[in-house]
Backbone as JSON, one array per atom type, in Angstrom:
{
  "sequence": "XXXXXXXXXXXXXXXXXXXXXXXXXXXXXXXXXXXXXXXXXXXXXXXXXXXXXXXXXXXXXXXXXXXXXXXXXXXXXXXXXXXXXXXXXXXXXXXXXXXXXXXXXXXXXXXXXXXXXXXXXXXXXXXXXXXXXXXXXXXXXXXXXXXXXXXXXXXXXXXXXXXXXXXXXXXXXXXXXXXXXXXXXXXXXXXXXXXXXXXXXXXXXXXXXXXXXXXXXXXXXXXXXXXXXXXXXXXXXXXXXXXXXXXXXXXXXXX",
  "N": [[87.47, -6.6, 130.63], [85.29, -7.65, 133.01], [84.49, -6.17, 135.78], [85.67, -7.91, 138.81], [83.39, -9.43, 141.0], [81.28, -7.61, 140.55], [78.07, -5.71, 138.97], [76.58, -4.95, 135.68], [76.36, -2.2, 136.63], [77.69, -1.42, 138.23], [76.8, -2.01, 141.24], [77.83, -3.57, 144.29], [77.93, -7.0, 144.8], [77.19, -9.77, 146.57], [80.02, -12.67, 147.16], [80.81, -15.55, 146.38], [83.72, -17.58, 146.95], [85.35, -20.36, 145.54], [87.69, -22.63, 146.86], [90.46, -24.79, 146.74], [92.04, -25.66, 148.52], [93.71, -24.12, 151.61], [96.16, -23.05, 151.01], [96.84, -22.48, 148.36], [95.33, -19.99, 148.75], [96.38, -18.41, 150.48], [97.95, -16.0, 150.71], [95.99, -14.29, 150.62], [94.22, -14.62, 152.85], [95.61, -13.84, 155.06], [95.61, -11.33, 154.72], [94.87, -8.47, 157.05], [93.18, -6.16, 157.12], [91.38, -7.26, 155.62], [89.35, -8.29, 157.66], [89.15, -11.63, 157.88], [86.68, -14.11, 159.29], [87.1, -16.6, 160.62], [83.96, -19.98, 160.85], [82.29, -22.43, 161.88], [79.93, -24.02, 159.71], [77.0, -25.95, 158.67], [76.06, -28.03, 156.36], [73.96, -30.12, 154.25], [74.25, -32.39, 156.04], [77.59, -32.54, 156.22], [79.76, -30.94, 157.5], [81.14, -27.38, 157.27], [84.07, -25.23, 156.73], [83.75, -21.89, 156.96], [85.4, -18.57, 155.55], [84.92, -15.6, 156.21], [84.19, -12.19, 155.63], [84.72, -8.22, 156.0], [83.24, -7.67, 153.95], [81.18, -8.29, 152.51], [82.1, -10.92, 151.2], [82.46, -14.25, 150.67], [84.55, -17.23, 151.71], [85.39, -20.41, 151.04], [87.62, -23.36, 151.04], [87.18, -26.1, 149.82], [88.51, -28.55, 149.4], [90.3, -31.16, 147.35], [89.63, -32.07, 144.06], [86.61, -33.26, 142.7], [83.94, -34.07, 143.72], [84.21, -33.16, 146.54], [84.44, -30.42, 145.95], [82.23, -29.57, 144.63], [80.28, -30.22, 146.78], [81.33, -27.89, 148.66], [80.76, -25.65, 146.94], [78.05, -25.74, 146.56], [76.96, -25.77, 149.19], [77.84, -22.94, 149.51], [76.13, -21.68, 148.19], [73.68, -22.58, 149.24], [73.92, -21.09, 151.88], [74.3, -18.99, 152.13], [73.57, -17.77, 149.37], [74.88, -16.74, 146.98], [75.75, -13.88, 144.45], [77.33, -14.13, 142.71], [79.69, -17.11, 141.79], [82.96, -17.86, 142.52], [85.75, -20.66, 141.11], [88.37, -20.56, 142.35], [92.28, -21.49, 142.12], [94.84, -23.69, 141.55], [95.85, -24.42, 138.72], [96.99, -26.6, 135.79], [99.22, -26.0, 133.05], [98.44, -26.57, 129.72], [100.14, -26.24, 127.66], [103.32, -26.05, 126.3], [105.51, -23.55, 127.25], [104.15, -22.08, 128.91], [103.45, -20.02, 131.64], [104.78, -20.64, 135.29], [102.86, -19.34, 137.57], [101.32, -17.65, 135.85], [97.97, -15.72, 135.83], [94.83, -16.68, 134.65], [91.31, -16.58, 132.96], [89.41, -18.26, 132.25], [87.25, -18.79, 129.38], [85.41, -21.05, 129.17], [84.83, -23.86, 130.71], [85.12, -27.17, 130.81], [84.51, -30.34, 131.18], [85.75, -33.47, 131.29], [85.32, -35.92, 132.07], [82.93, -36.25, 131.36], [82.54, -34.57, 129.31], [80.95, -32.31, 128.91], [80.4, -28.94, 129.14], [80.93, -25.44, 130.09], [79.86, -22.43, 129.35], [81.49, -19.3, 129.97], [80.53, -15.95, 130.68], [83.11, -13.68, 130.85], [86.31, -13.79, 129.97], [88.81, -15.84, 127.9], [89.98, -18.59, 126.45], [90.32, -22.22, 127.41], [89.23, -24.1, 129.8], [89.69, -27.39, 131.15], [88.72, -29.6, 133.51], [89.54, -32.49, 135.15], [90.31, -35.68, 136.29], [92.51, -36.32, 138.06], [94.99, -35.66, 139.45], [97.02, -34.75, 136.17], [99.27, -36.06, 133.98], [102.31, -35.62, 132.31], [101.88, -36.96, 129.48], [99.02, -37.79, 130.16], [98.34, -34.84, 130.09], [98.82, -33.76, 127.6], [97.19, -35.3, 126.15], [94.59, -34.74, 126.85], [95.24, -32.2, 126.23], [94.99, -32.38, 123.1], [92.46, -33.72, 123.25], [90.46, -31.7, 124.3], [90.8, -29.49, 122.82], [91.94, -27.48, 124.74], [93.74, -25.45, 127.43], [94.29, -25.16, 130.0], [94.37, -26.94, 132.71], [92.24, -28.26, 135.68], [91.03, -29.57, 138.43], [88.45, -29.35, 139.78], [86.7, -27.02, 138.7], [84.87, -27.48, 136.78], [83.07, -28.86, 138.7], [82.78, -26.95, 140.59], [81.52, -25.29, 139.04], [79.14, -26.59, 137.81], [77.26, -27.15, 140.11], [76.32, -24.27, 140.27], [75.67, -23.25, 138.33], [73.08, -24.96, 138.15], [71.44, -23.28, 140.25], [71.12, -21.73, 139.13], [73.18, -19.35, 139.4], [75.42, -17.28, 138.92], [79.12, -17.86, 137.11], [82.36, -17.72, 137.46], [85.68, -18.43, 136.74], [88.76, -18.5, 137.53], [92.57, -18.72, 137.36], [95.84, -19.94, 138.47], [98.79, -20.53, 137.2], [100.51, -23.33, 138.3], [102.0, -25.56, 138.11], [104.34, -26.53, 135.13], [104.03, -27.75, 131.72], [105.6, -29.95, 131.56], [105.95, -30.87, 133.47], [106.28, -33.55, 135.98], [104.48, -35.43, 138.9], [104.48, -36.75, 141.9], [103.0, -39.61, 143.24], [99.62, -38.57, 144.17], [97.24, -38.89, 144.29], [96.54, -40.96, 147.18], [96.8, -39.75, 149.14], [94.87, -38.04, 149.43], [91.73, -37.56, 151.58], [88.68, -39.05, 151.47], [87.08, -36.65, 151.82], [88.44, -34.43, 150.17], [90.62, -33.76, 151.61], [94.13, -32.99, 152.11], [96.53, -34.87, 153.0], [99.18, -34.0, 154.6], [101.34, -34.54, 156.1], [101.56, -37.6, 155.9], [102.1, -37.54, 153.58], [104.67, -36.27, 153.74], [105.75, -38.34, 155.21], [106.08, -40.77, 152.95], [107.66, -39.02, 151.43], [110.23, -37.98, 152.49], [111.86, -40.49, 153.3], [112.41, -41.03, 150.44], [114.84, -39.57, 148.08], [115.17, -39.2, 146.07], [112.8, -37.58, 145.32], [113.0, -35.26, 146.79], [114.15, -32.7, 145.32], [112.52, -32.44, 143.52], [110.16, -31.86, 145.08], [110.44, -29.85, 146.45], [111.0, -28.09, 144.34], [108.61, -28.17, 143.38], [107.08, -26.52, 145.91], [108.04, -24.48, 145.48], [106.77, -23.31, 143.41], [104.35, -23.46, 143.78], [103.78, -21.59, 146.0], [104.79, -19.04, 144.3], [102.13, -19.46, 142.61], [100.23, -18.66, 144.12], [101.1, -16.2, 145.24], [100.5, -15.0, 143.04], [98.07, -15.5, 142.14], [96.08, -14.35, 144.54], [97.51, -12.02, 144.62], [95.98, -11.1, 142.18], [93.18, -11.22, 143.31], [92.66, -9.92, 145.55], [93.31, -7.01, 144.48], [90.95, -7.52, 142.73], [89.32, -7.34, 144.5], [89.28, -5.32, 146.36], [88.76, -3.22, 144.12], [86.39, -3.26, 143.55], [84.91, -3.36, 145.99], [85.65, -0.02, 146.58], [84.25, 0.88, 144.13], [85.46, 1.03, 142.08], [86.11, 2.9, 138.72], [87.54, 1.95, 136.65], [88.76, -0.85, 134.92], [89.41, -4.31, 136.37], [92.35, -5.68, 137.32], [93.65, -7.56, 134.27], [93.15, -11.11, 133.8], [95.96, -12.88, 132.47], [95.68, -13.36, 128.38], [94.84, -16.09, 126.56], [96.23, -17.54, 124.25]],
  "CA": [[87.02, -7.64, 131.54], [84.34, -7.29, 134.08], [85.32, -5.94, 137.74], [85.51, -8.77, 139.92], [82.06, -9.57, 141.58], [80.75, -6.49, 139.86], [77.57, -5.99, 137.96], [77.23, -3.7, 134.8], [75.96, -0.73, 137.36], [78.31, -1.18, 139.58], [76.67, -2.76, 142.63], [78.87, -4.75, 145.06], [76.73, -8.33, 144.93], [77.39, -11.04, 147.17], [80.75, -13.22, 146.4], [81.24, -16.81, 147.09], [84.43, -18.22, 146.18], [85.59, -22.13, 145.84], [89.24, -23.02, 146.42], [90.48, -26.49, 147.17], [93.31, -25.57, 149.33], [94.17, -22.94, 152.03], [97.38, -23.03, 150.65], [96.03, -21.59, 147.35], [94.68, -18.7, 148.83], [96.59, -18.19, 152.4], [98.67, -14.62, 151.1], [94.6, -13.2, 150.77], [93.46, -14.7, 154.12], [96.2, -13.28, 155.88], [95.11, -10.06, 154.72], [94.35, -8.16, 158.21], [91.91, -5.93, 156.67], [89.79, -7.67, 155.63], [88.97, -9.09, 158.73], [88.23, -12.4, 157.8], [86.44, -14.54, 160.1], [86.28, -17.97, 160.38], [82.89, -20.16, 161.26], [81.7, -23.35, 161.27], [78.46, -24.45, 159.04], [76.5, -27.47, 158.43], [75.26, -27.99, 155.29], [73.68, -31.74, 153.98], [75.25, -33.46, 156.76], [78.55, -31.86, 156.39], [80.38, -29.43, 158.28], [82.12, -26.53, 156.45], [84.67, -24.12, 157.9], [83.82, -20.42, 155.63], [85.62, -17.49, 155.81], [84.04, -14.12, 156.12], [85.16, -10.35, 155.44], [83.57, -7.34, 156.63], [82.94, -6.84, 152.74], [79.99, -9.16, 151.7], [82.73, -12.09, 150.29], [82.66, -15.54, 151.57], [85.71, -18.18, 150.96], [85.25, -21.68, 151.74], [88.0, -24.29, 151.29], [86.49, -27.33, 149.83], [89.15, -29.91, 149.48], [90.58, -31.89, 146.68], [88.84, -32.92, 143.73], [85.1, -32.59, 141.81], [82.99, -34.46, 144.89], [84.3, -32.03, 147.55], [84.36, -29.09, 145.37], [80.38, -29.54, 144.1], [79.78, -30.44, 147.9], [81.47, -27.0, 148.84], [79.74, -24.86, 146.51], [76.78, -26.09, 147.32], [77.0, -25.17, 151.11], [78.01, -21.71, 150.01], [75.32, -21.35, 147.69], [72.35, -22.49, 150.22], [74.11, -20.62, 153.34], [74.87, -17.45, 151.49], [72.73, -16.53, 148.58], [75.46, -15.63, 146.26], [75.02, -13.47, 142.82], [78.39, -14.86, 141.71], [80.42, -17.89, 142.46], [84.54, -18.32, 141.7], [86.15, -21.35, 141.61], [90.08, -20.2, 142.25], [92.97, -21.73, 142.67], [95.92, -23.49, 140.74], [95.6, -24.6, 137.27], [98.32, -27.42, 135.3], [99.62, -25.58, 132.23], [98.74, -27.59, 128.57], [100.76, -25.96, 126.76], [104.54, -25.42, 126.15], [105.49, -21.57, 127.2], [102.92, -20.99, 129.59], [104.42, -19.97, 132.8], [104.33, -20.88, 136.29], [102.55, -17.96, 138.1], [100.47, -16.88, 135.13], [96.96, -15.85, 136.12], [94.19, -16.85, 133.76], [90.46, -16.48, 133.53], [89.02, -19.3, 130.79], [85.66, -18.52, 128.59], [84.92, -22.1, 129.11], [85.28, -24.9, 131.44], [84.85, -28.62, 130.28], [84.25, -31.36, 132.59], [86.6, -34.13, 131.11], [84.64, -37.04, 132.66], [81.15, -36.48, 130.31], [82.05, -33.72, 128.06], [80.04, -31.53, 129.34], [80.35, -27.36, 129.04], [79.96, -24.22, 130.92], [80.45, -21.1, 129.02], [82.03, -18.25, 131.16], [80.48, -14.59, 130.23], [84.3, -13.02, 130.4], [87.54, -14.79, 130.08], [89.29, -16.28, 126.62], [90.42, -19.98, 126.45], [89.42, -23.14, 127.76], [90.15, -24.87, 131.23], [89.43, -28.34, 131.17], [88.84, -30.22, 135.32], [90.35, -33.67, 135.31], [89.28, -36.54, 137.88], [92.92, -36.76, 138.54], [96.38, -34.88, 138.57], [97.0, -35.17, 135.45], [101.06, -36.56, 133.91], [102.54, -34.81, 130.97], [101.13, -37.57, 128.79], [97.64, -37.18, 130.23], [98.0, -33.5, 129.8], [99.25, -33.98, 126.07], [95.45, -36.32, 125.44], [93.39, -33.15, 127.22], [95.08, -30.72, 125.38], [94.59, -32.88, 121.93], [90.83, -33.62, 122.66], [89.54, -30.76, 124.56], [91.4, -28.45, 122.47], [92.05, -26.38, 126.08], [95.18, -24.53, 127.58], [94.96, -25.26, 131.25], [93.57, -28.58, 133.57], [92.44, -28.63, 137.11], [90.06, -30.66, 138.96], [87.65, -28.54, 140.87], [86.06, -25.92, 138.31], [83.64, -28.06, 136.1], [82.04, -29.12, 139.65], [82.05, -25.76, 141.07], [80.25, -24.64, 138.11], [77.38, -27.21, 137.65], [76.32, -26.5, 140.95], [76.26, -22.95, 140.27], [74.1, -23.88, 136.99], [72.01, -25.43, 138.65], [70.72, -22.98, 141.23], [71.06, -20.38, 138.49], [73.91, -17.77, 140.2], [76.67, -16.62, 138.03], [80.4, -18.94, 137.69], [83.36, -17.05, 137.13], [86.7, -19.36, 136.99], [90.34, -17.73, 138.11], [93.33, -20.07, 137.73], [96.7, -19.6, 138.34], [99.58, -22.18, 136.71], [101.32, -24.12, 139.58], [102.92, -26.57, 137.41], [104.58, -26.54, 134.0], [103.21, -28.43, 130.81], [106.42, -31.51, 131.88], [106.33, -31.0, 134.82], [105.71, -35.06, 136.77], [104.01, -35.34, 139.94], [104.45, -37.76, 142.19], [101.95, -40.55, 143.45], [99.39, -37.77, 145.31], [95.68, -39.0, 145.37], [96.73, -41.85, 147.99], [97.07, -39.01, 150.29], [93.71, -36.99, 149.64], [91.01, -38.62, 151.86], [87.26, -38.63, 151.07], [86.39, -35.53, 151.75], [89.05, -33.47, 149.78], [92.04, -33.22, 152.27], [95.24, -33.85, 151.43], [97.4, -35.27, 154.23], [100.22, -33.1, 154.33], [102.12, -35.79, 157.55], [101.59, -38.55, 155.71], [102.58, -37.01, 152.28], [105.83, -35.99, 153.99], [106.51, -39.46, 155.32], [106.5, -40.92, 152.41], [108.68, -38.38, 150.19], [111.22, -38.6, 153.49], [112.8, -41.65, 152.77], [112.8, -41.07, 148.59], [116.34, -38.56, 148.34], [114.94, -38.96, 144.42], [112.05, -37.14, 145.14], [113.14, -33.93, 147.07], [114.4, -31.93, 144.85], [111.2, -31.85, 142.62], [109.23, -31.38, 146.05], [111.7, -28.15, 146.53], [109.97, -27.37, 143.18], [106.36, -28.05, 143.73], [106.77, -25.75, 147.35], [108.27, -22.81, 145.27], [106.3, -22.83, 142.57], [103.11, -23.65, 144.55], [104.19, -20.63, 146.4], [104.41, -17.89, 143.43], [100.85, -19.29, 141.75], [99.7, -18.67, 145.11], [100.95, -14.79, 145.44], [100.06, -14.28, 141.63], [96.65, -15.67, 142.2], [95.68, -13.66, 145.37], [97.53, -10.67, 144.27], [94.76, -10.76, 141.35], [91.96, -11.12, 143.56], [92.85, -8.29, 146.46], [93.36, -5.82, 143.71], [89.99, -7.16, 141.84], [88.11, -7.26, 145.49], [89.61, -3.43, 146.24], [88.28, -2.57, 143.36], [84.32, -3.74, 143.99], [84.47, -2.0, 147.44], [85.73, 0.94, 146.37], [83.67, 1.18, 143.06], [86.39, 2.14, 140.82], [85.46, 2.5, 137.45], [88.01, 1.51, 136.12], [88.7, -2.59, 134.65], [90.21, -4.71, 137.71], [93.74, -6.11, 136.72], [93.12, -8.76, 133.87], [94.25, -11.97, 133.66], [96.81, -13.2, 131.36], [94.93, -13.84, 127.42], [95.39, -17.08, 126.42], [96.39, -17.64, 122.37]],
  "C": [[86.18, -7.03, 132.64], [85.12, -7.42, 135.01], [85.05, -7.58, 138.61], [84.28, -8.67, 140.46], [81.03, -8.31, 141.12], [79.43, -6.45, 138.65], [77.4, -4.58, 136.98], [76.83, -1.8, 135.43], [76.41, -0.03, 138.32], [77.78, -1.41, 140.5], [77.18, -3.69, 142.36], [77.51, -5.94, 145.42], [77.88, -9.55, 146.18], [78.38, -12.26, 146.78], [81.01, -14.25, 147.13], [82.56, -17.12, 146.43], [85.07, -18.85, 146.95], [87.21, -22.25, 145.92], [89.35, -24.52, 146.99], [91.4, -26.72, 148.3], [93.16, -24.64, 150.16], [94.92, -22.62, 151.23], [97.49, -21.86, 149.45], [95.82, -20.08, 147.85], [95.32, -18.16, 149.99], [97.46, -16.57, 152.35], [96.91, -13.84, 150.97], [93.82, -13.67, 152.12], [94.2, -14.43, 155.38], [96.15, -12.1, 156.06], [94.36, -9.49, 155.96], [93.11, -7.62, 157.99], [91.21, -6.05, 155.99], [88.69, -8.4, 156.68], [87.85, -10.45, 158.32], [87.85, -13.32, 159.29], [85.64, -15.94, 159.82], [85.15, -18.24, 161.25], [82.73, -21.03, 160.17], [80.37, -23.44, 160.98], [78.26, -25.41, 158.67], [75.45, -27.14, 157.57], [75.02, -29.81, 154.57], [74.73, -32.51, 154.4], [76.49, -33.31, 156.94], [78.64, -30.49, 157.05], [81.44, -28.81, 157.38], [82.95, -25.1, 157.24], [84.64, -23.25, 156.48], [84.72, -19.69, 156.52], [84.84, -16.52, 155.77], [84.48, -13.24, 156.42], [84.1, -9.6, 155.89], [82.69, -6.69, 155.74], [81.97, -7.8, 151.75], [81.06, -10.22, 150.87], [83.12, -13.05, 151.25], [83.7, -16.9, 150.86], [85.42, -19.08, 151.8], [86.29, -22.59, 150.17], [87.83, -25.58, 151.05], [87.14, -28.35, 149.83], [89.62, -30.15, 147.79], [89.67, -32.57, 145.73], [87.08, -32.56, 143.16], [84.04, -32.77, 143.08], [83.34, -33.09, 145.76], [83.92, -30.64, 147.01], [82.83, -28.67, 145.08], [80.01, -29.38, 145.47], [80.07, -28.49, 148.81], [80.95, -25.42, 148.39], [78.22, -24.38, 146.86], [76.04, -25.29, 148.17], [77.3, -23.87, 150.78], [76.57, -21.3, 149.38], [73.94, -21.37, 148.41], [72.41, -21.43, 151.21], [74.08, -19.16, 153.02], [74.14, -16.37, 150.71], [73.42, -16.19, 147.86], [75.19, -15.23, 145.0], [76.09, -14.08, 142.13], [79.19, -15.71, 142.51], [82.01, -18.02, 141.98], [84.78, -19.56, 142.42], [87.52, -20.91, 140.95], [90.95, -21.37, 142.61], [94.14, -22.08, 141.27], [95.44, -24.66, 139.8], [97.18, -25.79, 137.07], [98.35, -26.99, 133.68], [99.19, -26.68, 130.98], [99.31, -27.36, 127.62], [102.48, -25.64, 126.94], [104.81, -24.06, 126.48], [104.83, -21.31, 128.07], [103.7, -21.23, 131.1], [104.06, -20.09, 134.16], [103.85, -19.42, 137.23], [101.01, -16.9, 137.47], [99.01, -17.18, 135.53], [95.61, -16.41, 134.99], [92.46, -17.21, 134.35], [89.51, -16.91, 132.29], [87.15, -18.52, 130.42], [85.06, -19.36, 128.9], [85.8, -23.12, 129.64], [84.39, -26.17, 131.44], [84.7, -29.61, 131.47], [85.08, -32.95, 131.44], [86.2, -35.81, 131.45], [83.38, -37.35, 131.54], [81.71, -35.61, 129.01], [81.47, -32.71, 127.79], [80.68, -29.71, 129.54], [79.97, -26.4, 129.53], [80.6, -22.58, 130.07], [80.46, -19.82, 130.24], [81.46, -17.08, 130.2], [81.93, -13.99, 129.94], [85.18, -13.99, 130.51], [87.83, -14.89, 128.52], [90.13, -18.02, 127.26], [89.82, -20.82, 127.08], [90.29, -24.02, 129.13], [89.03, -26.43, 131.27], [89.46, -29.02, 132.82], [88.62, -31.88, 134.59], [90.24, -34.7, 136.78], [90.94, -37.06, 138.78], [94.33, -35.62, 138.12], [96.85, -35.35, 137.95], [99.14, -35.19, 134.87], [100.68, -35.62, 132.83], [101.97, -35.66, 129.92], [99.37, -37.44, 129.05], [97.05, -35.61, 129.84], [98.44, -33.22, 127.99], [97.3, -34.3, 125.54], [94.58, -35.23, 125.24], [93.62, -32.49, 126.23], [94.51, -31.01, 123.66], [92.72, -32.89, 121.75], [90.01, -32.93, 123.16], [89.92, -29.01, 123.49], [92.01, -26.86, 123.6], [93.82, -26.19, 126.66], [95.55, -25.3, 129.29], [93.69, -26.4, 131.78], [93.77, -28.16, 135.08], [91.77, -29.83, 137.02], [89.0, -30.61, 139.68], [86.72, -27.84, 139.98], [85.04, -26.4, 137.65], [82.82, -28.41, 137.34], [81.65, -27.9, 139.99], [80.71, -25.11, 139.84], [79.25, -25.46, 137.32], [76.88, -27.16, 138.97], [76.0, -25.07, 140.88], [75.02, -22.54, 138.86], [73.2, -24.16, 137.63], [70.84, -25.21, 139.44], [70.83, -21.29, 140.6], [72.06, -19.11, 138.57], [75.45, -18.14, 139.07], [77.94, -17.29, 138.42], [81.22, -18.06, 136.75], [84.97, -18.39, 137.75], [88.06, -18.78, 136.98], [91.31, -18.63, 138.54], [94.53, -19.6, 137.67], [97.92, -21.16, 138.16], [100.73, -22.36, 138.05], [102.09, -24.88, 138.94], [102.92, -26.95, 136.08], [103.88, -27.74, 132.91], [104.19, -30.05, 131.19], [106.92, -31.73, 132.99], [105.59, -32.71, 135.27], [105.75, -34.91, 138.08], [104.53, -36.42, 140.28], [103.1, -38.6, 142.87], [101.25, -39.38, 144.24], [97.99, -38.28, 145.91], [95.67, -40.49, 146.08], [96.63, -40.92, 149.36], [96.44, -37.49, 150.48], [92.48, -38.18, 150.03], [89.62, -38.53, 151.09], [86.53, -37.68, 151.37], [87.39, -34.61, 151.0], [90.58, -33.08, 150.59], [92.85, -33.44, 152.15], [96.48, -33.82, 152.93], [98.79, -35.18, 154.22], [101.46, -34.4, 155.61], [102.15, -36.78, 156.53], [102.54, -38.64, 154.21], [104.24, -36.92, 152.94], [106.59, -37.26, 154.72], [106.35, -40.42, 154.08], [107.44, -40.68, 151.46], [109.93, -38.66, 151.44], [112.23, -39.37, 153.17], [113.46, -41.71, 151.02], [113.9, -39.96, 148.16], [115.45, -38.28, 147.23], [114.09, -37.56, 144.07], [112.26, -35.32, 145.46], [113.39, -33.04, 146.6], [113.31, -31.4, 143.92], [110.08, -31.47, 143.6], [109.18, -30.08, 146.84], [110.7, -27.1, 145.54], [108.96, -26.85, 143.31], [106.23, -26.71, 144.52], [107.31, -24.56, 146.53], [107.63, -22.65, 144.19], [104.42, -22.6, 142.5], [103.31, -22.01, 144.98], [104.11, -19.02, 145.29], [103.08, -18.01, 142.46], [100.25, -18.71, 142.98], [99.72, -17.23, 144.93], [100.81, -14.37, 144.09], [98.44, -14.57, 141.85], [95.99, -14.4, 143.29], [96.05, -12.17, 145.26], [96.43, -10.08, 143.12], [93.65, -10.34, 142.13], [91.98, -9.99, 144.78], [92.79, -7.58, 145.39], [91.85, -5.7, 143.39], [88.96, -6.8, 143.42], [88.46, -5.59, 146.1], [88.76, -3.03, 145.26], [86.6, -2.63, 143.01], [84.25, -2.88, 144.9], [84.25, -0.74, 147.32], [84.76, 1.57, 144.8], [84.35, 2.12, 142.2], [85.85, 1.84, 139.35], [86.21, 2.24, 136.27], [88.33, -0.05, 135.62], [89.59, -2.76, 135.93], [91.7, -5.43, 136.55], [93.1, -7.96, 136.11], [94.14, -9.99, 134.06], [95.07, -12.47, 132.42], [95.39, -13.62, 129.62], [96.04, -14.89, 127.15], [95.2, -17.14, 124.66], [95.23, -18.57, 121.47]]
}
């Protein structure tokens, strides 16, 4: 597998990468040294809060969802210049067996809405983005007619803007929630720009006893895709800086 942001000569290029969440990514932006540094930017009428390291890699936060996520790319891609773009974060398992935590880094990411295809240079399997968190019956349909392993909702956008302006899409997903695993009601409580209203979310589960114990779940299993994901990408972003020449730590192959 190719080094993280790495090209075949080894120069360190310019790294944007898309997540939808802090949450997602918050054990690598706590990272001291890297001194990231936030800063707001305005890009087509929107304001975007990036991160920034002292090591040419920029993380921006886009929100919830294909609109926000395309809209976030975007803005890194005008403001930035990058040679490669990731869209990270957490993935919904389509298969039986596949475990909460496991990192994965698809060949190909579907867009689920049109049909539409982005082949990935490295990776194996197929990640399908979904206009909605998807139930164990919805994730049953995907896996039947995309023939694919894992579903977000973010990575087919990040990577047609990244098509589009020509710069390299690399996709890094880590499984947050099992193949039967059931959500509860959530996009009532992501607004129109991608945010998901964590107050409002918590007054409604509050009152539901039913619900808490699977919301116990979500928060610990949210929690280890989180330090499996970011423990991938510190190791693979160590390993750009330093120009080791060795492969960065792969992600899981998918069957």
């Amino acid at each position: 597998m190719t080094v993280f942001g790495e090209g075949k000569l080894g120069s360190i290029r310019k790294i944007a990468i898309v997540a939808a969440l802090e949450r997602e990514v918050s054990p690598l932006l706590k990272l001291k040294e890297r001194g990231w540094r936030a800063v707001e930017r305005e890009h087509g009428g929107h304001r975007f809060r990036f991160f920034e390291d002292s090591e040419d890699v920029v993380l921006i936060c886009g929100g919830v969802g294909a609109v926000p996520a395309r809209r976030a790319a975007e803005a890194a891609i005008a403001l930035y210049s990058p040679s490669v773009i990731y869209s990270v974060g957490f993935a919904g398992a389509l298969e039986p067996g596949m475990n909460v935590g496991e990192v994965f880094q698809p060949a190909q990411v579907i867009d689920a809405g049109d049909g539409s295809r982005v082949n990935v240079s490295e990776g194996e399997g197929i990640l399908v983005s979904f206009s909605a968190v998807a139930t164990p019956e919805q994730k049953a349909r995907l896996k039947n007619s995309f023939s694919a392993q894992l579903v977000d909702m973010e990575a087919a956008a990040v990577a047609r803007a990244a098509q589009a302006r020509n710069v390299e899409f690399v996709a890094v997903k880590s499984i947050s929630d099992a193949f039967d695993f059931t959500f509860p009601e959530m996009e009532r409580f992501v607004d129109s720009d991608g945010r998901f209203r964590q107050a409002r979310f918590a007054g409604f589960v509050a009152p539901r006893p039913w619900l808490w114990w699977k919301m116990n779940q979500l928060r610990k299993d949210s929690n280890v895709a989180s330090d499996k994901l970011c423990g991938w990408l510190i190791m693979a972003l160590s390993r750009v800086i330093a120009r080791a020449p060795e492969p960065a730590p792969g992600a899981a192959r998918i069957p």
